[in-house]
C-alpha positions in Angstrom: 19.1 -1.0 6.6 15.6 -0.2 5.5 13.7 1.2 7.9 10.3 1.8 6.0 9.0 -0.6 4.1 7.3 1.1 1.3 5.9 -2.0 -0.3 3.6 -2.3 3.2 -0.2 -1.9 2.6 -0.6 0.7 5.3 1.0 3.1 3.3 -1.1 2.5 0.3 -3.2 5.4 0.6 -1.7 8.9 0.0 -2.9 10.7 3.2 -0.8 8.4 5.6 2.4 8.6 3.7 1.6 12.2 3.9 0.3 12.8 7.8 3.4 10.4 8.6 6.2 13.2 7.0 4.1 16.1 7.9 3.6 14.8 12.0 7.8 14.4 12.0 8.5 17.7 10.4 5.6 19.3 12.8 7.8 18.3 15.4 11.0 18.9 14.2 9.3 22.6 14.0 7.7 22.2 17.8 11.4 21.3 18.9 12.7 24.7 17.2 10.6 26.7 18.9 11.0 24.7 22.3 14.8 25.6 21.8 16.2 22.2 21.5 18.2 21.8 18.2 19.0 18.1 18.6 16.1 16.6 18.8 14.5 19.0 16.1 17.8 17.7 13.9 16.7 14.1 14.8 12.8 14.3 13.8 13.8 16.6 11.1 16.0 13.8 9.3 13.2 11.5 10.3 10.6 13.3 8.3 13.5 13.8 5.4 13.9 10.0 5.4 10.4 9.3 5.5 9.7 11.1 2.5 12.2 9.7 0.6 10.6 6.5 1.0 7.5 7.1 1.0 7.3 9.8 -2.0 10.6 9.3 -3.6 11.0 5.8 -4.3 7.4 4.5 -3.3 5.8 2.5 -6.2 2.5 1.4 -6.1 1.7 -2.4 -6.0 -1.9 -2.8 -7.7 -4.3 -4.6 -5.3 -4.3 -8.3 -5.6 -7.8 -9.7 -5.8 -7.5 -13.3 -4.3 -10.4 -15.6 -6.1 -13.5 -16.9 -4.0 -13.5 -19.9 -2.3 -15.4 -22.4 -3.8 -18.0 -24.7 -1.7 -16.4 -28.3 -0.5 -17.9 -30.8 -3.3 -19.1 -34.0 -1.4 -16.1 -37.1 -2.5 -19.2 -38.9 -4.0 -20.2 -36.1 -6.4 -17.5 -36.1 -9.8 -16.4 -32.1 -10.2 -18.3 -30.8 -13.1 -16.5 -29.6 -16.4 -15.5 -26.1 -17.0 -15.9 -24.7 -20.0 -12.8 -23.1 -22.1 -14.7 -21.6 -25.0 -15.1 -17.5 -24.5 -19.2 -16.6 -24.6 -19.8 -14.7 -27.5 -22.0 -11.6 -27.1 -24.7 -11.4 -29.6 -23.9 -7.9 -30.9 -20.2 -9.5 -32.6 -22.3 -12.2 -34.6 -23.5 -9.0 -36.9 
């Protein structure tokens, strides 16, 4: 059962990943020094399981960059032709 999803784009950028492990071990030390063992035990293995996902086996997914939309052509109007061929810059004919 996978409880983090590291693939999720809110834990893209480093400093969440790390204020999210760092906020459950904070507490796991607040607990420790409020005297309750069990509950520091319990946010302790949180922030142990959250780095392990989010540090461990996190892999970056680059960022997808969806294409423009283009403008509605009117059904009269015939699409015009692309071109195929690559432009050539000036400076490679020499």
């Amino acid at each position: 059962m996978q409880l983090i999803d590291p693939n999720h784009p809110a834990y893209r950028r480093l400093w969440v990943r790390v204020a999210i492990v760092a906020v459950c071990f904070g507490w796991a030390a607040f607990e420790i020094v409020g005297g309750d063992p069990f509950w520091a035990v319990l946010s302790a293995a949180a922030g142990a399981y959250s780095f392990y996902m989010l540090f461990w086996t996190f892999k970056p997914q680059p960022a997808t960059v969806e294409p423009a939309a283009e403008p509605e052509a009117d059904e009269d109007e015939e699409p015009a032709e692309t071109s195929t061929e690559k432009p050539t810059k000036q400076a490679d004919q020499d």
